[in-house]
N, C-alpha and C positions, 0 to 999 in steps of 0.2 A: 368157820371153815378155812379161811386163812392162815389162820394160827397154826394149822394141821399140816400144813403144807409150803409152810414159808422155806422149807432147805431146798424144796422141787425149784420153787419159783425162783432163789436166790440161784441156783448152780444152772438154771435153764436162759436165767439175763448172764450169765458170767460166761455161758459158751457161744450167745449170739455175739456178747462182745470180743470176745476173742476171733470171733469169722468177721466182723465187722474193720478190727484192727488188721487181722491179716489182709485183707482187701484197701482199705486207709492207705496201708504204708508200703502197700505195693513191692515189686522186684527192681530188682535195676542187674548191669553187668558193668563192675569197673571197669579200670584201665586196663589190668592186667586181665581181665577174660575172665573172674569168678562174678558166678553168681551171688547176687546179695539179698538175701531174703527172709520173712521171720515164717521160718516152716514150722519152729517150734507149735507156734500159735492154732496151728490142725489139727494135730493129734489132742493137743490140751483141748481144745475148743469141742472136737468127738466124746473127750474121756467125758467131761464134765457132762454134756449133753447126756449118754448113758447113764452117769451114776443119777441125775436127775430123773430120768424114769425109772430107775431103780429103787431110789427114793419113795416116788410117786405110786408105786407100785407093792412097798411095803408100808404105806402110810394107808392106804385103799386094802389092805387086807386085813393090817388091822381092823380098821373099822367095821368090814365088815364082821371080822371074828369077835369082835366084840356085841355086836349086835344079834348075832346069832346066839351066842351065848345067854345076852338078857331076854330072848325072846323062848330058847329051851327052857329058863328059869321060869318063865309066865306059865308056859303051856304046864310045869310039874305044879 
């Protein structure tokens, strides 16, 4: 069942780490008054989160479409 699902599980630790880093490395405001921040790491850290239930989501229908499939082939 693992095996089925290692891209969900891989892209689901890739976006807690990206929330984890953003949070780590913190903001700061230099000298000059700009903000310094890795905002990048939000939006990547959402994308990935999503595409992982999306994943999760087409790896779960498959299965199911498959199953239903061997299970019409019983009943003919």
């Amino acid at each position: 069942m693992f095996k089925n699902y290692i891209s969900s599980y891989i892209l689901i630790f890739l976006a807690f780490c990206c929330n984890i880093a953003y949070k780590l490395i913190g903001s700061s405001v230099d000298k000059e008054g700009f903000l310094k921040e890795p905002f990048f790491l939000i939006p990547i850290g959402y994308f990935l989160f999503f595409l992982s239930i999306l994943f999760f989501l087409i790896t779960t229908l498959k299965k199911i479409k498959t199953k239903f499939r061997k299970n019409k082939h019983k009943i003919n």
